[in-house]
Each structure stands twice: as C-alpha cells, then as structure tokens.
DRENDOTI-918222 format. One record per atom (N, C-alpha, C): x negated, z negated, y. Coordinates in pm, 1 decimal, decimal comma, always signed. Example, Ala and Ser with C-alpha at 12.3 -4.5 7.8 and 13.67 -1.06 7.14 Angstrom:
REM residues 2
x; z; y
-1319,0; -780,0; -569,0
-1230,0; -780,0; -450,0
-1320,0; -780,0; -330,0
-1285,0; -708,0; -225,0
-1367,0; -714,0; -106,0
-1290,0; -787,0; +3,0
END
This chain:
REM residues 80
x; z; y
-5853,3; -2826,7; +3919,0
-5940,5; -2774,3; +3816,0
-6083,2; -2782,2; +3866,5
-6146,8; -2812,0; +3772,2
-6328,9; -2859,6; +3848,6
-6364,2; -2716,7; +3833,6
-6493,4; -2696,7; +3843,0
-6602,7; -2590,3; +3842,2
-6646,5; -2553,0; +3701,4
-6665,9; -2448,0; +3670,3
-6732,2; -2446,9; +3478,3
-6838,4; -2257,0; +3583,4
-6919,9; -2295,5; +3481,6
-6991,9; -2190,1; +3519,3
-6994,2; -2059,5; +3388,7
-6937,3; -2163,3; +3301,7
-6926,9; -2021,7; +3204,7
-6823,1; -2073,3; +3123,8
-6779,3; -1925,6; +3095,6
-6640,8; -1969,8; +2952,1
-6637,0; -1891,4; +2886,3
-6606,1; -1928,5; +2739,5
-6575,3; -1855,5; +2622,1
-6392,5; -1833,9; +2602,0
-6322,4; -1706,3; +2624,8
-6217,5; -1712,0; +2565,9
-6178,0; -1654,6; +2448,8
-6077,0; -1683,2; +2402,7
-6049,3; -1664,5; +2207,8
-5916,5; -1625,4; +2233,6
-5858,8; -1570,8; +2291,3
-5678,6; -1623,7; +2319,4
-5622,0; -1523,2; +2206,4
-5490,5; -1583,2; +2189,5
-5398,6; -1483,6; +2097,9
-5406,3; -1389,4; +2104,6
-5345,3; -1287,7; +2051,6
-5274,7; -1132,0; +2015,5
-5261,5; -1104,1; +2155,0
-5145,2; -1174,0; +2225,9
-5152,9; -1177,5; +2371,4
-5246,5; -1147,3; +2472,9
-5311,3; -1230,7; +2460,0
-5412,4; -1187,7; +2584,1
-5428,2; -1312,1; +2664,4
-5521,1; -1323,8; +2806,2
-5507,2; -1392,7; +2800,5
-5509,9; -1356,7; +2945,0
-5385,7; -1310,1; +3034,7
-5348,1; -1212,4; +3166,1
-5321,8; -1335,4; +3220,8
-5273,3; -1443,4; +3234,0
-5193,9; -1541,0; +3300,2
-5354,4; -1626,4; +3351,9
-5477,2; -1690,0; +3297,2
-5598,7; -1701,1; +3308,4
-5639,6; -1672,4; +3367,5
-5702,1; -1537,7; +3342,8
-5754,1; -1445,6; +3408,5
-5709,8; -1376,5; +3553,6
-5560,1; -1410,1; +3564,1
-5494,8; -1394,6; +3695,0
-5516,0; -1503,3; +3789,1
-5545,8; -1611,3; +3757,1
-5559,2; -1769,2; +3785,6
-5706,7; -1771,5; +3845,3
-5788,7; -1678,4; +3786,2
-5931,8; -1725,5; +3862,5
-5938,8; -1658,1; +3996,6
-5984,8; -1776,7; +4083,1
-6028,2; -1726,6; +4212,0
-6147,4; -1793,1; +4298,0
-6168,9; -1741,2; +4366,1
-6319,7; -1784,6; +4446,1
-6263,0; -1895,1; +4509,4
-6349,5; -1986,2; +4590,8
-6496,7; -1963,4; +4494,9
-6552,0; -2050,0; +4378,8
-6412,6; -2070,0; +4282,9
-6450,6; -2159,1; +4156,5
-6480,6; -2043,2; +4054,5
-6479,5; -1919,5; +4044,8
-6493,3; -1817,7; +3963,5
-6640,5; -1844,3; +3863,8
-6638,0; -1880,1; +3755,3
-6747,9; -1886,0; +3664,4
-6840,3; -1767,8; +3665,2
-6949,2; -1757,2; +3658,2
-7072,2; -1657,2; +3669,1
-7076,4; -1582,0; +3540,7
-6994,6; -1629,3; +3450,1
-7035,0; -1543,8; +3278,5
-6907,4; -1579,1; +3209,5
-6851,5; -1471,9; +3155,7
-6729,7; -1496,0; +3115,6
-6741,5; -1427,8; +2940,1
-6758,0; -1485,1; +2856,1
-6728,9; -1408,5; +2723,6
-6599,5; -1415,5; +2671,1
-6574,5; -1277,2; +2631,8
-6464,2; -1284,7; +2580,7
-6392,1; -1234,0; +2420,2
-6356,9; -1277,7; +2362,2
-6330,2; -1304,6; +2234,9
-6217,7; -1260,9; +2190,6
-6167,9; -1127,7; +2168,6
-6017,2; -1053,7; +2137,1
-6001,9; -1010,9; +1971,6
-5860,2; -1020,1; +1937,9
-5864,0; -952,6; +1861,6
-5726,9; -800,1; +1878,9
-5731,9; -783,4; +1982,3
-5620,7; -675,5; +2019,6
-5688,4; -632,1; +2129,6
-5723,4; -455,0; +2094,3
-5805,3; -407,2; +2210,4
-5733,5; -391,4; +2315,0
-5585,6; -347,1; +2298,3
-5449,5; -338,0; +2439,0
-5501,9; -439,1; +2533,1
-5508,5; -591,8; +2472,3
-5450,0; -700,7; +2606,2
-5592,8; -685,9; +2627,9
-5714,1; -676,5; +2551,0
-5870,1; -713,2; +2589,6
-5881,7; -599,8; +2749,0
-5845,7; -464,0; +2710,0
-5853,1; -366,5; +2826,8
-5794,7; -424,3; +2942,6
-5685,8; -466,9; +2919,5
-5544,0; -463,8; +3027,8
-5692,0; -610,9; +3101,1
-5711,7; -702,5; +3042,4
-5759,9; -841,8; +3098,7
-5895,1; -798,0; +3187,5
-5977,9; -727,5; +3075,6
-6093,7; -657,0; +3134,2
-6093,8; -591,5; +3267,6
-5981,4; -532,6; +3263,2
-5949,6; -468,7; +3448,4
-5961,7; -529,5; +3525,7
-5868,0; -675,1; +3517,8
-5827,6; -775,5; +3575,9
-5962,9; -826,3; +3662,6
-6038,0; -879,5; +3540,2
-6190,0; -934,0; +3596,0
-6286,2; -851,2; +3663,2
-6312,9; -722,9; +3586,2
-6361,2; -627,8; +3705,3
-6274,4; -581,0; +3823,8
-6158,7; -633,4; +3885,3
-6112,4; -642,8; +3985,6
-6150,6; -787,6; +4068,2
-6210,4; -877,1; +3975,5
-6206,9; -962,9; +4080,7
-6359,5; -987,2; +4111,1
-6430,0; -911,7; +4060,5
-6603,5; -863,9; +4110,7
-6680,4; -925,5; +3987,8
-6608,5; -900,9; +3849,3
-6730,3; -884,7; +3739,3
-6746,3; -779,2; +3703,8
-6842,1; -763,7; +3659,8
-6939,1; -657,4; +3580,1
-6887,6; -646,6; +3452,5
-6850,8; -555,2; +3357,6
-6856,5; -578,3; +3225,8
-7029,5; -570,7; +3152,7
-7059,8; -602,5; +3110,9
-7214,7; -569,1; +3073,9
-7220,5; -561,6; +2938,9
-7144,6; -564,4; +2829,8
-7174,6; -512,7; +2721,3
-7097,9; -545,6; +2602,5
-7073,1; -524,1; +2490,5
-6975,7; -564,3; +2388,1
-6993,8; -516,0; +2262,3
-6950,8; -604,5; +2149,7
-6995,6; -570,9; +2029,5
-6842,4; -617,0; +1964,2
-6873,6; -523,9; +1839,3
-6738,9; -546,0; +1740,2
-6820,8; -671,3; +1618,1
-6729,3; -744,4; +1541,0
-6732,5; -835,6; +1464,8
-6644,9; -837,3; +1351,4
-6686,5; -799,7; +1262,6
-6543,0; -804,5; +1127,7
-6580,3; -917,8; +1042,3
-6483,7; -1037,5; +1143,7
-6484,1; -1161,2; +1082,0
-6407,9; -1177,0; +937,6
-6303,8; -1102,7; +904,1
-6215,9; -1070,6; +815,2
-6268,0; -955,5; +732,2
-6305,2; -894,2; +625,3
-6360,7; -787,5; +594,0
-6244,1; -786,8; +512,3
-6187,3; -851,4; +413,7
-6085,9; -824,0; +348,3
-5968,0; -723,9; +411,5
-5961,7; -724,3; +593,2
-5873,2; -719,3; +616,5
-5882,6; -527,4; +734,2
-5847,0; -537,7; +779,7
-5833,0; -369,7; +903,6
-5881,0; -472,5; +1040,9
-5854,7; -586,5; +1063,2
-5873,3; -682,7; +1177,9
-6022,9; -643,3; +1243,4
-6067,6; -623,8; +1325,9
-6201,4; -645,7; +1418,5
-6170,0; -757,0; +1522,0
-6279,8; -806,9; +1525,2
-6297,1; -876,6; +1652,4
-6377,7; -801,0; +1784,3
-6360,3; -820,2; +1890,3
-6434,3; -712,6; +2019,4
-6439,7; -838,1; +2120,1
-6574,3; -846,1; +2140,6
-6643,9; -940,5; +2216,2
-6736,5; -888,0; +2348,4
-6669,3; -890,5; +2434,8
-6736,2; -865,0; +2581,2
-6792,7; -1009,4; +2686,8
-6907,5; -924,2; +2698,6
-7001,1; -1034,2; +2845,3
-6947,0; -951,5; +2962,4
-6912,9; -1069,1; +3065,5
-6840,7; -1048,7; +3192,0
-6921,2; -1118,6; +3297,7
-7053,7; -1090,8; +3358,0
-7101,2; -1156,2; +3445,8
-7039,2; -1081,9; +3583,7
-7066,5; -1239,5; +3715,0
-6999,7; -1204,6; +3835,1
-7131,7; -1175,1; +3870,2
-7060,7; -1044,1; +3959,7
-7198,9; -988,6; +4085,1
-7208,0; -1065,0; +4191,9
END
C-alpha cells in the first residue's frame, strides 16, 4: 500500500473497524475525515484512531436525507 496523506471515509452502517485497525506508522495519513451514518460504529472507530495518536478536532451533523430520521456525522481526525 503506498502513502496517501489524507482520506475521506464513507463506509457502511458497519463501520469501518477492519481499516482503521490496518493503519500503522509510519504510513499513517496526517488528516483523516470521516463520513458515518451510524453513531455506534463512528464512536467504536473514533477510539480506534485516537488510540493510534489522532486528535479528533471537530464534527458536524449533515441531513443529507431530510425526508428521512437519517443524519450524517462527519469528523476531522488530524495526527499529532
């Protein structure tokens, strides 16, 4: 796997734990956004990365669906 310095993830309902378990130094991207629509796996993943020395730095909700109860929850994950 090459080097990426930043990534956007979108992953299923799921989550995206198997990824996020996968990154390690020192190919670890500097900015990680992340793109959920299930706050369970977003928390559970979020740990993950602030275990492996990111920062969470901030997050906003998105109701791409208004018709629907659905939110989207979008977090910036820069490495310290």
């Amino acid at each position: 796997m090459g080097y990426f310095d930043k990534i956007l993830l979108d992953p299923p309902r799921s989550g995206a734990y198997a990824l996020v378990q996968a990154l390690h130094a020192p190919n670890l991207p500097r900015r990680i956004v992340y793109v959920s629509c299930n706050p369970a796996t977003f928390a559970r993943d979020a740990a993950v990365l602030v275990g492996k020395g990111y920062r969470f730095r901030n997050a906003g909700i998105v109701n791409m669906f208004p018709q629907t109860a659905h939110v989207e929850t979008v977090g910036c994950f820069d490495l310290e």
